[in-house]
N, C-alpha and C positions, 0 to 999 in steps of 0.2 A: 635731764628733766623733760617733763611731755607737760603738754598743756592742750587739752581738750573744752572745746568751748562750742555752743551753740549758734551759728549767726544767724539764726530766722528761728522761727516759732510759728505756732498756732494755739494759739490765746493759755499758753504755758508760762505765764508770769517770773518762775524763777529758773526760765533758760533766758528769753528772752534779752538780745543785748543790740538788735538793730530792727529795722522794719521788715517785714514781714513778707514773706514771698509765696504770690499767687499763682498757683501750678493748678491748670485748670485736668486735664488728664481723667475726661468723664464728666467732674464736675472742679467748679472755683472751690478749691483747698489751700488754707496758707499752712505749710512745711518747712519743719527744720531742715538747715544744712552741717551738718557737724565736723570741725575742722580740728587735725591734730596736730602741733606742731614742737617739735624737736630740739629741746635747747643741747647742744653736748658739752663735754668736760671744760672744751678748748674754745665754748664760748659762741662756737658754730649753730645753727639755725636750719631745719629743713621742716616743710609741708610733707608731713608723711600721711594723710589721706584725706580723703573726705566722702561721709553718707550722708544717703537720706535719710530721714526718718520721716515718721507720723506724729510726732509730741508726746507719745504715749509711751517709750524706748525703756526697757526694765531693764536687770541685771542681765537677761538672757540674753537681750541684742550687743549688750555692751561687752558680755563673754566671746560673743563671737567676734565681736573690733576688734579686741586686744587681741584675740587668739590668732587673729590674722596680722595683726604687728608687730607680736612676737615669734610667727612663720617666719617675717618677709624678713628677719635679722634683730628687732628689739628684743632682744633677750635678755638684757641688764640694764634694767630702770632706778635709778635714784628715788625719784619722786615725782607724782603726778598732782598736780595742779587743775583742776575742774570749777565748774560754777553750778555747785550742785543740782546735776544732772542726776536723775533717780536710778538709785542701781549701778552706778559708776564701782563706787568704792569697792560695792563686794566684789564685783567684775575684777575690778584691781588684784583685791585680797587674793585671786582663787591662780589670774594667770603670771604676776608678779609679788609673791608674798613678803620679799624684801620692800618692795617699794612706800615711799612715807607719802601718806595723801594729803592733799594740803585744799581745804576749800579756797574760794576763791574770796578773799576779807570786802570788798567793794560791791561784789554778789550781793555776799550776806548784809552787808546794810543797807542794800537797794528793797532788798526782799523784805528788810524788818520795818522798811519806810512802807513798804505798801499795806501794813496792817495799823498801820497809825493815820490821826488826821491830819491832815500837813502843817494843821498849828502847831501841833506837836515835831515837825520833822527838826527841824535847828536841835530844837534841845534833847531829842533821841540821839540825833546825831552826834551831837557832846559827850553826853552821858556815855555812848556805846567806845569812845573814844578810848578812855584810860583801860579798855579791854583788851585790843587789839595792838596797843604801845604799852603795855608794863612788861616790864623787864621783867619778869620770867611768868612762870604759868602758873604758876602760886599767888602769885601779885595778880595773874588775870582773871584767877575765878574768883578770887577774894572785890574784886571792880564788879565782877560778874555779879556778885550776890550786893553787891550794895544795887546795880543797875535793879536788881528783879524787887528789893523792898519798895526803890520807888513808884517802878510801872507794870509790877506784876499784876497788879488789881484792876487796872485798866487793861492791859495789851496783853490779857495771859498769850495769845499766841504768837507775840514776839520772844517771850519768855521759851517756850516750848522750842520754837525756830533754833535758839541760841545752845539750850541742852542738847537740841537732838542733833546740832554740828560740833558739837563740842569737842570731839575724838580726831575730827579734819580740821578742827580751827587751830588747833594750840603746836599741831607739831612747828613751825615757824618760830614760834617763842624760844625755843630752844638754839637760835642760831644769831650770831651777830644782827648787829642793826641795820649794814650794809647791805647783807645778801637777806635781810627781813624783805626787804622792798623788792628785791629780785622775784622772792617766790610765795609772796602771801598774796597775788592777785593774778589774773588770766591778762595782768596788761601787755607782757612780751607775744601775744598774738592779735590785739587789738590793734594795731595799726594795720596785720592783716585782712581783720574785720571789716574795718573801713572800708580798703579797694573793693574788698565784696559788698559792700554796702552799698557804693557808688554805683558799680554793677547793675546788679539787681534794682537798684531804682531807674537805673537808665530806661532798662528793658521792661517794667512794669509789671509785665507776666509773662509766664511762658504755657506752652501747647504742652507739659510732661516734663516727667523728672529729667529724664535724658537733658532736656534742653537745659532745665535751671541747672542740672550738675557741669553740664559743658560750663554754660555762664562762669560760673562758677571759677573754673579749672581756669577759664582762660585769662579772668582778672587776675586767680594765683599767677599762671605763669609768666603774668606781665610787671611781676615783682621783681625786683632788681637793687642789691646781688642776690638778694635770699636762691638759695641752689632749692629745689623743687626735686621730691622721690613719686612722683605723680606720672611721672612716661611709662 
């Protein structure tokens, strides 16, 4: 399983998963840093890269990630885990067509909170609940369609949010309730996140990409056991 996740942003609301990093390089720009991370059969764990971007990253940049991490040896992917990142999937589709995409379930209802008022956040929060836990995928769009009679009229675009993942939400449902928690969120890189988080705040900004990717690199390699494909 690969788990791709964004830890910076600029003002891209559904990559967005830590604060923001200012890479001045001409002028002050905050920039993602995109991190991939490697679960295998046997339960093992590796940082297999990390890019820049600009916020703006489509299917084309994401063709050429994959294309270059299934060069360096990923050639057999299970399934990849994202937080929808625009253009990931098809990227997916085109360099691992076996692979099952799985959005990231935590993503998606940080995302569906941001189009609501936050009086509203508790009880979205509820409601979205019995979607992402029913036992099978019949039972979830069946939640699904009771969730849109109540707040389709208000939140049409939490409703839209929910259809147009709909293809990356459900594969998860089909698998025990154990390994549900395993791989219906980007959390098995999130404690990676953090050490970059820390990072990056320490240092505040940096003079160019170069600098923030080192930062970067060197909080990964200060991981420990996690073994690192990054030399």
């Amino acid at each position: 399983m690969i788990t791709i996740s964004a830890i910076t942003t600029r003002n891209c609301p559904h990559h967005k998963i830590s604060d923001r990093t200012k890479i001045r390089d001409g002028q002050v720009a905050n920039r993602p840093i995109h991190v991939a991370l490697a679960v295998t059969v046997d339960g093992g764990r590796d940082i297999l890269g990390l890019w820049a971007g600009d916020g703006g990253e489509g299917a084309k940049y994401w063709l050429r990630v994959l294309t270059e991490l299934r060069n360096r040896g990923a050639g057999d992917v299970c399934m990849v885990v994202c937080d929808g990142l625009k253009g990931l999937p098809d990227a997916i589709g085109e360099v691992w067509p076996a692979a099952v995409v799985q959005t990231c379930i935590s993503h998606l209802i940080r995302a569906s909170l941001r189009y609501a008022s936050k009086a509203d956040w508790g009880v979205i929060a509820k409601d979205l609940k019995p979607i992402y836990t029913a036992p099978t995928e019949q039972a979830a769009l069946d939640a699904f369609a009771e969730f849109s009679a109540k707040w389709e009229r208000k939140y049409p675009a939490i409703i839209r949010l929910w259809t147009n993942a709909r293809a990356e939400m459900v594969p998860f449902l089909g698998f025990d309730v154990e390994i549900r928690k395993v791989i219906c969120s980007t959390n098995a890189i999130e404690s990676v996140n953090a050490r970059i988080r820390r990072a990056v705040k320490a240092r505040g900004h940096f003079p160019n990409e170069q600098a923030a990717l080192k930062c970067v690199y060197l909080a990964i390699m200060g991981l420990d056991p996690m073994p690192c494909s990054l030399s």
